[in-house]
mmCIF file of the N, C-alpha and C atoms, coordinates in Angstrom:
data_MODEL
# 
_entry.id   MODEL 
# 
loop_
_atom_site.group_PDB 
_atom_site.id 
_atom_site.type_symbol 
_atom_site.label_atom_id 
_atom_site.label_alt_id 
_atom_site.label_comp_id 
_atom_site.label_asym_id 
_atom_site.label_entity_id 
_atom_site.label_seq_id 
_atom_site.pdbx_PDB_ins_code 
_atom_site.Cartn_x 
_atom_site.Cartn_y 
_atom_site.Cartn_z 
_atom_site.occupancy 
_atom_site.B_iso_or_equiv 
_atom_site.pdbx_formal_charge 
_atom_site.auth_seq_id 
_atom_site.auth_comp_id 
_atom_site.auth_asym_id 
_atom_site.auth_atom_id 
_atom_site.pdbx_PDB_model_num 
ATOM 1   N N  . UNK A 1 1  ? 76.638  -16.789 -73.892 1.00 0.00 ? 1  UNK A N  1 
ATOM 2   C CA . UNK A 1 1  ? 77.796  -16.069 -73.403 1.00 0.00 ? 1  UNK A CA 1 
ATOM 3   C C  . UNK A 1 1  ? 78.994  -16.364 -74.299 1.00 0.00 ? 1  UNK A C  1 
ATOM 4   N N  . UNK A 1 2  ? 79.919  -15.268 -74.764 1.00 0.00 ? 2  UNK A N  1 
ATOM 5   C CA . UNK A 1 2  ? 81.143  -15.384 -75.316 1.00 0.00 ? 2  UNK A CA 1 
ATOM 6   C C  . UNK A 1 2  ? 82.604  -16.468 -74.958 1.00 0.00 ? 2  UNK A C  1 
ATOM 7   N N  . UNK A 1 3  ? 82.914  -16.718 -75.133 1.00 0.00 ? 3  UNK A N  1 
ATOM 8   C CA . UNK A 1 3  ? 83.877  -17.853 -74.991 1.00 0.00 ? 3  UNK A CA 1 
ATOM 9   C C  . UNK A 1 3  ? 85.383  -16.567 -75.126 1.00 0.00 ? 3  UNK A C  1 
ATOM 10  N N  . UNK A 1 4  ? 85.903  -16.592 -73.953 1.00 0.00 ? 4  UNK A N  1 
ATOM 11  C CA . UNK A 1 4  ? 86.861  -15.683 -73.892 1.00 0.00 ? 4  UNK A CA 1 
ATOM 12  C C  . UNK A 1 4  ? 88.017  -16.248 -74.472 1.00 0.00 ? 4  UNK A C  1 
ATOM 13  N N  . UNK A 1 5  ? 88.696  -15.417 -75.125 1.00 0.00 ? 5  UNK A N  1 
ATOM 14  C CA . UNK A 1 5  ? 89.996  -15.856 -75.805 1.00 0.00 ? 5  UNK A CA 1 
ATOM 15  C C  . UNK A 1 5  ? 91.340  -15.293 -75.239 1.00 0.00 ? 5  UNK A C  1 
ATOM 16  N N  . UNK A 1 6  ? 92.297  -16.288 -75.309 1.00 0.00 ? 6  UNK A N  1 
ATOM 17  C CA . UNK A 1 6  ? 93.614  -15.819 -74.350 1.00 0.00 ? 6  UNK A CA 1 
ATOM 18  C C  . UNK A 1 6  ? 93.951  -15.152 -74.890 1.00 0.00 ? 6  UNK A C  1 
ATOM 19  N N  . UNK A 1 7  ? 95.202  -14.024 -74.897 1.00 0.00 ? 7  UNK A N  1 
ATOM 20  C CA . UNK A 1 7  ? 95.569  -12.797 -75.484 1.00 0.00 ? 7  UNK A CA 1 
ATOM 21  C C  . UNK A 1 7  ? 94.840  -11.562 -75.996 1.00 0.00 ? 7  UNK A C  1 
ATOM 22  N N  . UNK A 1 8  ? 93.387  -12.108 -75.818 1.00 0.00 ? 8  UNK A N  1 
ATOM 23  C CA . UNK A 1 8  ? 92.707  -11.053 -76.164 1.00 0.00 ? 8  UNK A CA 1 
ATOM 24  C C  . UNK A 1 8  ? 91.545  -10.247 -75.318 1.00 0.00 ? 8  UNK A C  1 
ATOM 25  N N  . UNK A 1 9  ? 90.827  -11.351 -74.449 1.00 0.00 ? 9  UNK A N  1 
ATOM 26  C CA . UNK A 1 9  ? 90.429  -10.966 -73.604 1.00 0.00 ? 9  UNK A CA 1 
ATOM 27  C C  . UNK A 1 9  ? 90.998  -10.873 -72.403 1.00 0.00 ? 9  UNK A C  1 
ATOM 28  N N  . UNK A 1 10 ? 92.034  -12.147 -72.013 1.00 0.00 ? 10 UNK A N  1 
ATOM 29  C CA . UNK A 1 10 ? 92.457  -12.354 -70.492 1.00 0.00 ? 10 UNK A CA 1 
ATOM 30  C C  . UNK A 1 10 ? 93.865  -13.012 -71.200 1.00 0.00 ? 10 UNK A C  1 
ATOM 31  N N  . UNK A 1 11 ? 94.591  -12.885 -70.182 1.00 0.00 ? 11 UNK A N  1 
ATOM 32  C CA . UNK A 1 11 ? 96.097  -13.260 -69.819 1.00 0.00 ? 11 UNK A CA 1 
ATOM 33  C C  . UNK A 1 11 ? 96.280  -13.896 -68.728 1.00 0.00 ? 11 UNK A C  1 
ATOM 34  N N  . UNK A 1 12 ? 97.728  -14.730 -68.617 1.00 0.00 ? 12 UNK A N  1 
ATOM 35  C CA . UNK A 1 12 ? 97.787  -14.929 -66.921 1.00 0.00 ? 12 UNK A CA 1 
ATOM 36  C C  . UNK A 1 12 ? 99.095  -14.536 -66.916 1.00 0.00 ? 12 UNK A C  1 
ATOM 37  N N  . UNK A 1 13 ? 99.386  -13.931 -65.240 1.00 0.00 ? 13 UNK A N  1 
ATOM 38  C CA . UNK A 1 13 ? 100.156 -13.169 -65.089 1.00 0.00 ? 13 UNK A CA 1 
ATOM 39  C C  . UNK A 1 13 ? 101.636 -13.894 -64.654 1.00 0.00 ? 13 UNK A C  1 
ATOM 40  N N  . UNK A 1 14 ? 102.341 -13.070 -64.021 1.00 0.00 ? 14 UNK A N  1 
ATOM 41  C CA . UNK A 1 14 ? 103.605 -13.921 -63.441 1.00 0.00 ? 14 UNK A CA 1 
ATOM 42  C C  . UNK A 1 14 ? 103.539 -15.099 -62.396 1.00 0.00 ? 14 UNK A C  1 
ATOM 43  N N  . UNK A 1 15 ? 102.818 -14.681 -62.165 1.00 0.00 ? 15 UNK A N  1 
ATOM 44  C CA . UNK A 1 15 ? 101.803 -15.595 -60.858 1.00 0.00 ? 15 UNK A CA 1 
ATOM 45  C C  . UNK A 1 15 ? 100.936 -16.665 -60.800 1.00 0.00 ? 15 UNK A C  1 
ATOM 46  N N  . UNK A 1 16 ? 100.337 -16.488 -62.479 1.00 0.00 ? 16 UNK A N  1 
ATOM 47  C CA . UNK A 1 16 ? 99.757  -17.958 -62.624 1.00 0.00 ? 16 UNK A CA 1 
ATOM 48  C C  . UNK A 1 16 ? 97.895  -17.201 -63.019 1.00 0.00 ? 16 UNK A C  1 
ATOM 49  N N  . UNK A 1 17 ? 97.708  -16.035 -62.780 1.00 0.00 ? 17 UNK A N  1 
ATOM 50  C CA . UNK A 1 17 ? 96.771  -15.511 -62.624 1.00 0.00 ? 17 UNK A CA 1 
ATOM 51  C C  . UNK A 1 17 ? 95.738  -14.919 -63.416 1.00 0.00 ? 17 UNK A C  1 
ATOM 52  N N  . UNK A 1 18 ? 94.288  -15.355 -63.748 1.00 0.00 ? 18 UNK A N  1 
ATOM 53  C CA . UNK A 1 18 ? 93.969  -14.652 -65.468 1.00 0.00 ? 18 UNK A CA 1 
ATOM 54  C C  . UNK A 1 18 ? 93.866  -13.033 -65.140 1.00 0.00 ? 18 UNK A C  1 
ATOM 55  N N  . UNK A 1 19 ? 94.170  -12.399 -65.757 1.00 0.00 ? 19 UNK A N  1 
ATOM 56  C CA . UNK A 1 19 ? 94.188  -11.285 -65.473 1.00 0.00 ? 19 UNK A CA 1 
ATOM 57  C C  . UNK A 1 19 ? 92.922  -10.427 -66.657 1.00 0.00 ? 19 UNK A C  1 
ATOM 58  N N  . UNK A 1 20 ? 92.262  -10.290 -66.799 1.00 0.00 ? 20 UNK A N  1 
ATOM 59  C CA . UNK A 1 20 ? 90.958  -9.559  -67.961 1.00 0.00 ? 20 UNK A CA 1 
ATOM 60  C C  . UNK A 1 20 ? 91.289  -7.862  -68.539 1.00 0.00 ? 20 UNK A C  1 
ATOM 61  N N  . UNK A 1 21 ? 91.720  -8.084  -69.934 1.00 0.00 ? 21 UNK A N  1 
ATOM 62  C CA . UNK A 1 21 ? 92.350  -7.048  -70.725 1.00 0.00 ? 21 UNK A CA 1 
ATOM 63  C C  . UNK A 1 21 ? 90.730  -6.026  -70.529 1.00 0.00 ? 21 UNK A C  1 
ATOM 64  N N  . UNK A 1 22 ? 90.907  -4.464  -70.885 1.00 0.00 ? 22 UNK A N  1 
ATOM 65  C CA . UNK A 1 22 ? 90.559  -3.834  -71.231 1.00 0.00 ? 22 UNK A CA 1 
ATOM 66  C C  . UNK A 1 22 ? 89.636  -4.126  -72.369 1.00 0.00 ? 22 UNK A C  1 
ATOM 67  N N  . UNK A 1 23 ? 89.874  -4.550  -72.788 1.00 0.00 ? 23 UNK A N  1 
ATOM 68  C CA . UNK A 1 23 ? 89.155  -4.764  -73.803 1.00 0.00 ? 23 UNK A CA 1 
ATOM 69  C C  . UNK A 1 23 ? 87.883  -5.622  -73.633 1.00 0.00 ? 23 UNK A C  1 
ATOM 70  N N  . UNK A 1 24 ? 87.688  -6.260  -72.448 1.00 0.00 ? 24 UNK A N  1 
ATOM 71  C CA . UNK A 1 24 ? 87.220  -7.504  -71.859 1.00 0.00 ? 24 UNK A CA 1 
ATOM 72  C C  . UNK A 1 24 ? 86.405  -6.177  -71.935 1.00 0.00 ? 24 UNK A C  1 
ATOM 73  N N  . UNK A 1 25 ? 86.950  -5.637  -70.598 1.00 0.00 ? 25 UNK A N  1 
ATOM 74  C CA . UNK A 1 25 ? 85.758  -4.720  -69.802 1.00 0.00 ? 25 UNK A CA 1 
ATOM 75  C C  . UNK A 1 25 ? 85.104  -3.986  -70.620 1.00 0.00 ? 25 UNK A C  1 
ATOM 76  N N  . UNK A 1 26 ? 85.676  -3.210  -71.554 1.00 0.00 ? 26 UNK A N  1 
ATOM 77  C CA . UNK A 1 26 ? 84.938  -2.568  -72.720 1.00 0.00 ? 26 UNK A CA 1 
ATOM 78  C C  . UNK A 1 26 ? 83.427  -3.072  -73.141 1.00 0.00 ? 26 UNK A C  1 
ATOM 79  N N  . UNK A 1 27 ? 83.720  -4.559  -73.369 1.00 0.00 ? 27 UNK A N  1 
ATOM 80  C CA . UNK A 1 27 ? 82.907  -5.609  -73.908 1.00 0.00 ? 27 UNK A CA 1 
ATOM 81  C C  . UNK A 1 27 ? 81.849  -5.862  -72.747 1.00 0.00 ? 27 UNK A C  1 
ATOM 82  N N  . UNK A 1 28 ? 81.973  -5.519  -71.373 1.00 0.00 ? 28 UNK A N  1 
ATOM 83  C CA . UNK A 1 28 ? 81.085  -5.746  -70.435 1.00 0.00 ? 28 UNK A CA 1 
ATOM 84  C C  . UNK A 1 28 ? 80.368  -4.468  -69.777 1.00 0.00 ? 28 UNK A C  1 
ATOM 85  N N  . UNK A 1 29 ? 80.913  -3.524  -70.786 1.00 0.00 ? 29 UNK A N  1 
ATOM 86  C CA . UNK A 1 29 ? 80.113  -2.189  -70.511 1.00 0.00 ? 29 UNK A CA 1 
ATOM 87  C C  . UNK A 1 29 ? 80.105  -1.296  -69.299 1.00 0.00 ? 29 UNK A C  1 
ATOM 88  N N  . UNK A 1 30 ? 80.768  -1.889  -68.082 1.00 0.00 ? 30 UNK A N  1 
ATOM 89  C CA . UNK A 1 30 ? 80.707  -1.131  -66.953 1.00 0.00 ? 30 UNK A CA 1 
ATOM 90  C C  . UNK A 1 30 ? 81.708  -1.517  -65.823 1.00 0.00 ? 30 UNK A C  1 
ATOM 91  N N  . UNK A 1 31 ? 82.005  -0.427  -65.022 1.00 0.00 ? 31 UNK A N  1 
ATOM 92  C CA . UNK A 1 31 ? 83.110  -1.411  -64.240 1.00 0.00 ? 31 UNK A CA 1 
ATOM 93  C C  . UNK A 1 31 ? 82.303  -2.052  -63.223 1.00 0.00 ? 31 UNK A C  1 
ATOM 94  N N  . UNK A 1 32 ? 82.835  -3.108  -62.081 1.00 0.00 ? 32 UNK A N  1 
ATOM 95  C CA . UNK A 1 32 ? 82.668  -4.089  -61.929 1.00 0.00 ? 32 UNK A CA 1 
ATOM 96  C C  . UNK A 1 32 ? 82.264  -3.743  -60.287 1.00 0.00 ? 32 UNK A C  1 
ATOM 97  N N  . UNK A 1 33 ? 83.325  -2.678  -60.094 1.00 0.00 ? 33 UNK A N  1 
ATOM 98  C CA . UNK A 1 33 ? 84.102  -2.043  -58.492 1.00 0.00 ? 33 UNK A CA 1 
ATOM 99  C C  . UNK A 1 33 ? 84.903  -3.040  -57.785 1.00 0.00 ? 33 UNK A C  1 
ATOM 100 N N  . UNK A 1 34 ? 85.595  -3.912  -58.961 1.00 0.00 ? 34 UNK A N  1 
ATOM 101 C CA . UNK A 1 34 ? 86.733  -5.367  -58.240 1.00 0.00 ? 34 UNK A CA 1 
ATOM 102 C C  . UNK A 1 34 ? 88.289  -4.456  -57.943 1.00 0.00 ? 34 UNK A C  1 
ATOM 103 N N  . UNK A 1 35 ? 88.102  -3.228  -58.899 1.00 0.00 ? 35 UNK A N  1 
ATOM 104 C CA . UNK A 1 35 ? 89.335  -2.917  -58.780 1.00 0.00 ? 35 UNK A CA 1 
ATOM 105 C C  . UNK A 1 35 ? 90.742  -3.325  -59.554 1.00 0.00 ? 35 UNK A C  1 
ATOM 106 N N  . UNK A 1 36 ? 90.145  -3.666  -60.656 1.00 0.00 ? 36 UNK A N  1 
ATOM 107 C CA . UNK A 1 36 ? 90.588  -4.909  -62.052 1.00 0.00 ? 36 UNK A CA 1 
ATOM 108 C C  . UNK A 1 36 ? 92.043  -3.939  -62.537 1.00 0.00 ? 36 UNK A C  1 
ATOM 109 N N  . UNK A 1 37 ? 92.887  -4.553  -62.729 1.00 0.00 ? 37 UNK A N  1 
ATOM 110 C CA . UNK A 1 37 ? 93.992  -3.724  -63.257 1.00 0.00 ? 37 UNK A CA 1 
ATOM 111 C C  . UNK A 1 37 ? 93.900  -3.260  -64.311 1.00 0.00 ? 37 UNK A C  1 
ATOM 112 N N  . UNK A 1 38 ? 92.862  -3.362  -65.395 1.00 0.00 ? 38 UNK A N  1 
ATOM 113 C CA . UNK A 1 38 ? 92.796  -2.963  -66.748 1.00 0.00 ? 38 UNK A CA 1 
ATOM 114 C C  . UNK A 1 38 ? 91.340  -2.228  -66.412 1.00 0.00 ? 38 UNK A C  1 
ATOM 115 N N  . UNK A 1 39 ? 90.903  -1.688  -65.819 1.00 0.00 ? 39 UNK A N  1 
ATOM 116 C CA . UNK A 1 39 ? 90.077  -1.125  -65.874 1.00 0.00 ? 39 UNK A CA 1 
ATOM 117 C C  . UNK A 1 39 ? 89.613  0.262   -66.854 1.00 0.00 ? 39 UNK A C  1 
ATOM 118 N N  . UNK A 1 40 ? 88.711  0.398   -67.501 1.00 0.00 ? 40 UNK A N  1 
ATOM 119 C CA . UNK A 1 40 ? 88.878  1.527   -68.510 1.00 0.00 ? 40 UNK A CA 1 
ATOM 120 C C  . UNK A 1 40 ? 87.713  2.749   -68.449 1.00 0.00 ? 40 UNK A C  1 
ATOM 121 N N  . UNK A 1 41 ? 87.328  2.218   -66.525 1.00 0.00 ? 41 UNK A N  1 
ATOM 122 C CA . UNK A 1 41 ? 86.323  3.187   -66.251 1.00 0.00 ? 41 UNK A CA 1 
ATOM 123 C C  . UNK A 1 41 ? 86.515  3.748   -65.313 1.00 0.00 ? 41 UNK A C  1 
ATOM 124 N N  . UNK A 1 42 ? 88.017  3.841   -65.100 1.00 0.00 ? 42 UNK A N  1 
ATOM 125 C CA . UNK A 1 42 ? 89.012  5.009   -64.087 1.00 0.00 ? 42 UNK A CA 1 
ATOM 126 C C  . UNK A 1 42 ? 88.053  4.155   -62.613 1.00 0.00 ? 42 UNK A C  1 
ATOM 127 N N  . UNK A 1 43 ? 87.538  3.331   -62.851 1.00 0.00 ? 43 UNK A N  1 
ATOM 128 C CA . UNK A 1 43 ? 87.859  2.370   -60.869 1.00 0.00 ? 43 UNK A CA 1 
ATOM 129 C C  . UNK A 1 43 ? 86.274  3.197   -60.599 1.00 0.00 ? 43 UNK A C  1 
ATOM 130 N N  . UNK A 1 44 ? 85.535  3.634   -61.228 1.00 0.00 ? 44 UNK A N  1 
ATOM 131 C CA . UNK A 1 44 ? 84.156  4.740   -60.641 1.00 0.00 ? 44 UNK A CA 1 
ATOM 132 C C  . UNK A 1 44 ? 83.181  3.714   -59.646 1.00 0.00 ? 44 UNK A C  1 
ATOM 133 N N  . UNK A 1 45 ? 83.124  2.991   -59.768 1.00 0.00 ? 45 UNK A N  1 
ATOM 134 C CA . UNK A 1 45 ? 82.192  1.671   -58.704 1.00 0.00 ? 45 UNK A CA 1 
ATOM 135 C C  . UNK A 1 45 ? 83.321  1.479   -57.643 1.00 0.00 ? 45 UNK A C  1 
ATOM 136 N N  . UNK A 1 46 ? 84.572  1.507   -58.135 1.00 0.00 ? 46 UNK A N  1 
ATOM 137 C CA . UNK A 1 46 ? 85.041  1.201   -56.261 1.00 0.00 ? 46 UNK A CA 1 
ATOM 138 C C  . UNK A 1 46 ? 85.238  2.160   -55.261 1.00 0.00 ? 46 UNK A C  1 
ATOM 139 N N  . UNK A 1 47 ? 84.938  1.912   -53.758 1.00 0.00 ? 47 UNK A N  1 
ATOM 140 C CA . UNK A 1 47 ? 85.039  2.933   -52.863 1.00 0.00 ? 47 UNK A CA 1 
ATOM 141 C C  . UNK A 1 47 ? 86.016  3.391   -52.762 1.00 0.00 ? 47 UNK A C  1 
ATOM 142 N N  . UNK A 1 48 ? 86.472  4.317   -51.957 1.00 0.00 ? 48 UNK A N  1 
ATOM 143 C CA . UNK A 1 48 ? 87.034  5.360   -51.672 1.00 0.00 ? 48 UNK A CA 1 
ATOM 144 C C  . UNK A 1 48 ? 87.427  4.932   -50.313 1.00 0.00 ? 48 UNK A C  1 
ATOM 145 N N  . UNK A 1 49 ? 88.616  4.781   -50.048 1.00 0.00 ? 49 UNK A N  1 
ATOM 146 C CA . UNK A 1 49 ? 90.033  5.348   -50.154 1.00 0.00 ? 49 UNK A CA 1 
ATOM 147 C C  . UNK A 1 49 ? 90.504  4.421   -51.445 1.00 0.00 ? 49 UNK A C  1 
ATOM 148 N N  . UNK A 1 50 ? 90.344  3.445   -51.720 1.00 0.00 ? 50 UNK A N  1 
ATOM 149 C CA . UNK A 1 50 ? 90.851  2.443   -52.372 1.00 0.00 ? 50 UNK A CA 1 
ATOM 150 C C  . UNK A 1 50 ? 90.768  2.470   -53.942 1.00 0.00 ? 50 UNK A C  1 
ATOM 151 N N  . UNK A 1 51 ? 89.924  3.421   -54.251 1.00 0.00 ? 51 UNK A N  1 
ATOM 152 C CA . UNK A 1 51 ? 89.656  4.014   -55.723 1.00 0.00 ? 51 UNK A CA 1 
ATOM 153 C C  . UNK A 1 51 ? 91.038  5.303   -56.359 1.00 0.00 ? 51 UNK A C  1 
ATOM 154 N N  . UNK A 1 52 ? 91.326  6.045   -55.162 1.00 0.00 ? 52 UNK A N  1 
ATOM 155 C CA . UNK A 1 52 ? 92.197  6.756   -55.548 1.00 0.00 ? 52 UNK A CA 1 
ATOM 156 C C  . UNK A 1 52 ? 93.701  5.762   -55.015 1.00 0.00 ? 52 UNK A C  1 
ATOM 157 N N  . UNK A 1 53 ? 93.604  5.260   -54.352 1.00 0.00 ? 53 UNK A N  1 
ATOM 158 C CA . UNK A 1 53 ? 95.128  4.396   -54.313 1.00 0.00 ? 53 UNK A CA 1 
ATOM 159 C C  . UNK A 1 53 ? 95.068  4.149   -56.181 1.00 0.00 ? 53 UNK A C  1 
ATOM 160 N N  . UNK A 1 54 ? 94.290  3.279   -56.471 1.00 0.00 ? 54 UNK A N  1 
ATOM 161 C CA . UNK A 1 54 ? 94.307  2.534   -57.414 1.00 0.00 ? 54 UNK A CA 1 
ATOM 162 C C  . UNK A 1 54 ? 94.772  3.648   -58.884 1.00 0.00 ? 54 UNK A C  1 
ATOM 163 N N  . UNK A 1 55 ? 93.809  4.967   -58.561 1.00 0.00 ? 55 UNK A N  1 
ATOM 164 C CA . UNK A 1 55 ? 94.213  5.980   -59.804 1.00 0.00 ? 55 UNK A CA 1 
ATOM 165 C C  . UNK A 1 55 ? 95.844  6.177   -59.720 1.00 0.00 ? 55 UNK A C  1 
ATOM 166 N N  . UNK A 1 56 ? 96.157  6.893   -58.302 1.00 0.00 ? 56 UNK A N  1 
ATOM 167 C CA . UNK A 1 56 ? 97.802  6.974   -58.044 1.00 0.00 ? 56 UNK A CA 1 
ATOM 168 C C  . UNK A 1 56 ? 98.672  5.920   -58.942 1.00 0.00 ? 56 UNK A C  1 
ATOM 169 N N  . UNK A 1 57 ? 98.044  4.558   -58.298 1.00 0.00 ? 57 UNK A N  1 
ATOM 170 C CA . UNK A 1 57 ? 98.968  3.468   -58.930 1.00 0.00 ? 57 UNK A CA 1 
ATOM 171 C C  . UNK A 1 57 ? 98.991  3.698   -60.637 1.00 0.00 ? 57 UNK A C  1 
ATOM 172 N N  . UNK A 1 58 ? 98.112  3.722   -60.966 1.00 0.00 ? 58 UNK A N  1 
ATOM 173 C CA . UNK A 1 58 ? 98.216  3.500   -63.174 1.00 0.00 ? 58 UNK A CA 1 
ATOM 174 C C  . UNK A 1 58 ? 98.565  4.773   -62.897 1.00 0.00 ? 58 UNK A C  1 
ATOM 175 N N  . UNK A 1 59 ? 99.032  5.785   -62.431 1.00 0.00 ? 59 UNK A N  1 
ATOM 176 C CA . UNK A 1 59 ? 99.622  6.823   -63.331 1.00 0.00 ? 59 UNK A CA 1 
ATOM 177 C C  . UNK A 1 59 ? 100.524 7.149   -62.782 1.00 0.00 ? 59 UNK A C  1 
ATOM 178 N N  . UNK A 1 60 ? 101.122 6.485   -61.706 1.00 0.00 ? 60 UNK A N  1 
ATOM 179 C CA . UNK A 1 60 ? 102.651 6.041   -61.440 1.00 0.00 ? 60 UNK A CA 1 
ATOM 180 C C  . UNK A 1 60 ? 103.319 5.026   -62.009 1.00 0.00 ? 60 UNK A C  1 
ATOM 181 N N  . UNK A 1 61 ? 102.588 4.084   -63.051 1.00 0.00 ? 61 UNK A N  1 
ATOM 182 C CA . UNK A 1 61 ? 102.642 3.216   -63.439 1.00 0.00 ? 61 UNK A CA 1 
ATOM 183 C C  . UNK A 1 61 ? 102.840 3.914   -65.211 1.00 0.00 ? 61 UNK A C  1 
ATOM 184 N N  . UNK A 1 62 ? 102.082 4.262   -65.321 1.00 0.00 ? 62 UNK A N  1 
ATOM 185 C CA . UNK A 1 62 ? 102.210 5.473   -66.728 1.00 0.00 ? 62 UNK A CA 1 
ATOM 186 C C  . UNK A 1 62 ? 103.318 5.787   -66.846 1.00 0.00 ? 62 UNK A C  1 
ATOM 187 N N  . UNK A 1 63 ? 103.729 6.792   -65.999 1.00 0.00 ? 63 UNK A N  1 
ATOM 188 C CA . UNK A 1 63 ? 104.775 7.716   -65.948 1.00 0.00 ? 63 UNK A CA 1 
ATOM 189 C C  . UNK A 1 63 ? 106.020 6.845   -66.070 1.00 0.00 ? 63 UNK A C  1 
ATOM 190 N N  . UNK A 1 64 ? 106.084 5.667   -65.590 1.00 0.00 ? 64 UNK A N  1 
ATOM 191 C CA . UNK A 1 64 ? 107.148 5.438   -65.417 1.00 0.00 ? 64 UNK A CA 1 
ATOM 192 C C  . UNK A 1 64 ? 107.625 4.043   -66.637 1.00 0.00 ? 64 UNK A C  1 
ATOM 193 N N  . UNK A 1 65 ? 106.559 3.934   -67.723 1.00 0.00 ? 65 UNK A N  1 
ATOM 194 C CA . UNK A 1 65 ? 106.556 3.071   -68.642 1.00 0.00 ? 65 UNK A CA 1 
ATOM 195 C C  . UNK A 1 65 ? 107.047 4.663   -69.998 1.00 0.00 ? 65 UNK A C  1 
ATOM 196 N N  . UNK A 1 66 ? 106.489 5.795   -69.461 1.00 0.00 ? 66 UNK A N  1 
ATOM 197 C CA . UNK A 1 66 ? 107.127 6.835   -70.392 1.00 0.00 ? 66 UNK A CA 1 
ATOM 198 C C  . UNK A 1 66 ? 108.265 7.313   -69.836 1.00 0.00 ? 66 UNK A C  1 
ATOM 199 N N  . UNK A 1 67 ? 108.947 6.943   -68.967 1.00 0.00 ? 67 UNK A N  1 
ATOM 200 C CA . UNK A 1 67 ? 110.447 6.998   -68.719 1.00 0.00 ? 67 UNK A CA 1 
ATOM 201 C C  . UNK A 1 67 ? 111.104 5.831   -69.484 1.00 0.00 ? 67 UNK A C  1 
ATOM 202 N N  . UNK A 1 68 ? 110.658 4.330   -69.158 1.00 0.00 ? 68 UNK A N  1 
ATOM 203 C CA . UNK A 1 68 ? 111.644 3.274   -70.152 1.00 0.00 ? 68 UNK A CA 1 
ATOM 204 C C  . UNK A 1 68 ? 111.168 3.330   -71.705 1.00 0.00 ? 68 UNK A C  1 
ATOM 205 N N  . UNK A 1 69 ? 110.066 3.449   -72.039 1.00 0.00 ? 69 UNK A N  1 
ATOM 206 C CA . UNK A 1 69 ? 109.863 3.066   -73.361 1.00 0.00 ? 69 UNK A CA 1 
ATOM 207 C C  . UNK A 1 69 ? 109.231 2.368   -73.622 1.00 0.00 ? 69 UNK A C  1 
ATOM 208 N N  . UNK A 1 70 ? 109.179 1.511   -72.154 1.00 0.00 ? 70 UNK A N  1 
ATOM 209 C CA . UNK A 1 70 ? 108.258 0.145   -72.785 1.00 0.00 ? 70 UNK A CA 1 
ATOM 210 C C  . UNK A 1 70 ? 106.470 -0.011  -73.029 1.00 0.00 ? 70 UNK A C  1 
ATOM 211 N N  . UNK A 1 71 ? 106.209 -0.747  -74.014 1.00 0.00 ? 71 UNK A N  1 
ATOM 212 C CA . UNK A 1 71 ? 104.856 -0.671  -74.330 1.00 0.00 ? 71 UNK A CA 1 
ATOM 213 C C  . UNK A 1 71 ? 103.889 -1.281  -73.222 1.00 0.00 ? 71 UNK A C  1 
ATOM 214 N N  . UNK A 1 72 ? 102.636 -1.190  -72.886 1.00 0.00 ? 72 UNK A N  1 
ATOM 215 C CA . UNK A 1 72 ? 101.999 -1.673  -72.236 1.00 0.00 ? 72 UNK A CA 1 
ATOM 216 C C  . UNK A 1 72 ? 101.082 -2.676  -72.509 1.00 0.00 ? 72 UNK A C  1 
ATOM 217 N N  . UNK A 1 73 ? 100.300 -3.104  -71.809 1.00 0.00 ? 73 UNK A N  1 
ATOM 218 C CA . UNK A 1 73 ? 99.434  -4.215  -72.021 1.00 0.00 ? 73 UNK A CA 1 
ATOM 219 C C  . UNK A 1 73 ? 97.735  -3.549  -72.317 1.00 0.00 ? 73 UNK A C  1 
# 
């Protein structure tokens, strides 16, 4: 097994928390259905109602990183 690297695979958050980049998941081929904030397989394993909360959220979350400017993670 790979030996995960900080900044590249995982982060920790404001909270203290590892959080697993996109790029992680990429590397693990499928989503998980945890509901992972970097998810890059649009949430398809998690149920429903809780799959579309989660879409709402990143593209209220989108939208509103292309209102300030700021780059994302």
């Amino acid at each position: 097994m790979k030996t995960l690297e900080e900044g590249i695979d995982f982060y920790f958050n404001e909270r203290g928390l590892m959080v697993l980049t996109a790029k992680y998941h990429l590397e693990r081929g499928a989503c998980c259905g945890n509901g992972c904030l970097h998810c890059p397989y649009d949430y398809i394993q998690v149920a429903e109602p809780r799959r579309s909360v989660l879409l709402d959220q990143r593209l209220r979350h989108a939208n509103q990183k292309d209102d300030t400017g700021e780059a994302g993670r």
